[in-house]
C-alpha atoms as a printed R data frame, in Angstrom:
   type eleno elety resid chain resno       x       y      z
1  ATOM     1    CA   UNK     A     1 -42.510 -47.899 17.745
2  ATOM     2    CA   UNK     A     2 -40.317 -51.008 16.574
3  ATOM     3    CA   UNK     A     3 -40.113 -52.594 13.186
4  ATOM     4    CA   UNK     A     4 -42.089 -55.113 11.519
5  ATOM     5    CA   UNK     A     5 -40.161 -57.720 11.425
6  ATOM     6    CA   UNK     A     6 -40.537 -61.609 12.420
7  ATOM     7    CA   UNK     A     7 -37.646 -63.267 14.736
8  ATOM     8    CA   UNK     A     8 -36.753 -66.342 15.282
9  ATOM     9    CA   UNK     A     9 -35.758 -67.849 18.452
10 ATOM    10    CA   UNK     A    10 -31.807 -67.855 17.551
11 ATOM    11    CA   UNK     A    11 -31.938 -64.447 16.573
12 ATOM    12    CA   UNK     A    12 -33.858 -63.197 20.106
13 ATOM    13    CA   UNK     A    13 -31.364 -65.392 22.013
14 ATOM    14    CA   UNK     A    14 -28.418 -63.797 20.720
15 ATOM    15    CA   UNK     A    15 -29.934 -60.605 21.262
16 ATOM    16    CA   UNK     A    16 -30.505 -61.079 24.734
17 ATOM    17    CA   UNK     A    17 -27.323 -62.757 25.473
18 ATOM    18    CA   UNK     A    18 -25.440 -59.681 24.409
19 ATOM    19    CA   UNK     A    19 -28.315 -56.880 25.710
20 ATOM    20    CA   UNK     A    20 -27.567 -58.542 29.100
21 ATOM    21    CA   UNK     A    21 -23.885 -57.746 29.243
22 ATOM    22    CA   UNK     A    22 -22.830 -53.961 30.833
23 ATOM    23    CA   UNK     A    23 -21.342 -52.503 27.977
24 ATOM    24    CA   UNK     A    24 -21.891 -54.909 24.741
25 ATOM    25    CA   UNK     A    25 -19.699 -55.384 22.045
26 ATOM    26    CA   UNK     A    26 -19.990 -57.566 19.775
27 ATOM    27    CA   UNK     A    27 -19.127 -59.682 16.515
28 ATOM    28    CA   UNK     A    28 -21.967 -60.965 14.961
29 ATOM    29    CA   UNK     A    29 -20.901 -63.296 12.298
30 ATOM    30    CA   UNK     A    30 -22.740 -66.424 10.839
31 ATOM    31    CA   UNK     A    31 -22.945 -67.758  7.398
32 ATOM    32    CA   UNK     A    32 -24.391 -65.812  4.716
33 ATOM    33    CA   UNK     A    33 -27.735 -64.239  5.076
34 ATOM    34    CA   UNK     A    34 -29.579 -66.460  8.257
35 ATOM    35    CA   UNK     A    35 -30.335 -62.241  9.686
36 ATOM    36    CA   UNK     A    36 -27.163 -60.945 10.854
37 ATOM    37    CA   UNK     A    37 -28.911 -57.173 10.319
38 ATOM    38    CA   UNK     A    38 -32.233 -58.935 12.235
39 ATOM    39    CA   UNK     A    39 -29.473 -59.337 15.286
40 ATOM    40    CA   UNK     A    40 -28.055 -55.768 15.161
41 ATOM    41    CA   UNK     A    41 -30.964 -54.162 15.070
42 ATOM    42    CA   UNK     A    42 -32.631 -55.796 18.365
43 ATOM    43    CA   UNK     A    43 -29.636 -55.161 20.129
44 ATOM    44    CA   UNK     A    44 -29.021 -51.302 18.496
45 ATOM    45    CA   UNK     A    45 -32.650 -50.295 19.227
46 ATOM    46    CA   UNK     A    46 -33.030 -50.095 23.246
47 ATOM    47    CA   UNK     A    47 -29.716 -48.664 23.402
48 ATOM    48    CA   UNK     A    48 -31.148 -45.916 21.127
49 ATOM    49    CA   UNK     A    49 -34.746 -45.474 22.054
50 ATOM    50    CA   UNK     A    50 -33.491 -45.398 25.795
51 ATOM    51    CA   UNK     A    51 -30.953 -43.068 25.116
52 ATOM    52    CA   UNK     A    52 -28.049 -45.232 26.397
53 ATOM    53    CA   UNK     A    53 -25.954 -45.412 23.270
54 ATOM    54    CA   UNK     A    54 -23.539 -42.763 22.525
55 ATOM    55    CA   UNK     A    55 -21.192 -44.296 20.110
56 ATOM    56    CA   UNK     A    56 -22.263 -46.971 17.223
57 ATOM    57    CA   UNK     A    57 -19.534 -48.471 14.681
58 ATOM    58    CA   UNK     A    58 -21.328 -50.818 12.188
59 ATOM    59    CA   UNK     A    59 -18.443 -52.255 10.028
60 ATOM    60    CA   UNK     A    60 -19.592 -54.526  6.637
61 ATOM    61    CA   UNK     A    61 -17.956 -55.578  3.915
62 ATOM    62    CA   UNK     A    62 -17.364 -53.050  1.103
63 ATOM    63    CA   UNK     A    63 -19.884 -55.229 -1.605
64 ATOM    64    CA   UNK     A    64 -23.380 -55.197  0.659
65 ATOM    65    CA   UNK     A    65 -22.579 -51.530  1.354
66 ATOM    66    CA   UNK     A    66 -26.192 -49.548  0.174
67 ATOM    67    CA   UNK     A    67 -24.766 -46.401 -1.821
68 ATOM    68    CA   UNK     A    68 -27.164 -43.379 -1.864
């Protein structure tokens, strides 16, 4: 099961861009809040569901850290 969420184009093309590439890394950066977290996820979630991902580092900046 995937989230319920709504894309936009930009966000499914630079998913796919970096999906397509053998072992992706990337940056994602962009100005404040146009769904940087949108992006990670669709590229994070075949990588998990398939199995394929062994090692994820998430870095973000120390004030939109979520304390529990």
């Amino acid at each position: 099961m995937g989230s319920r969420i709504v894309t936009i184009p930009r966000q499914r093309h630079v998913a796919a861009k970096a999906a397509g590439r053998y072992a992706p890394r990337v940056l994602l950066t962009d100005e404040l809040a146009p769904g940087k977290t949108i992006e990670a996820g669709l590229l994070l979630h075949p990588g998990l569901f398939a199995g394929r991902a062994s090692q994820i580092l998430i870095l973000a900046p120390h004030p939109i850290l979520i304390r529990f």
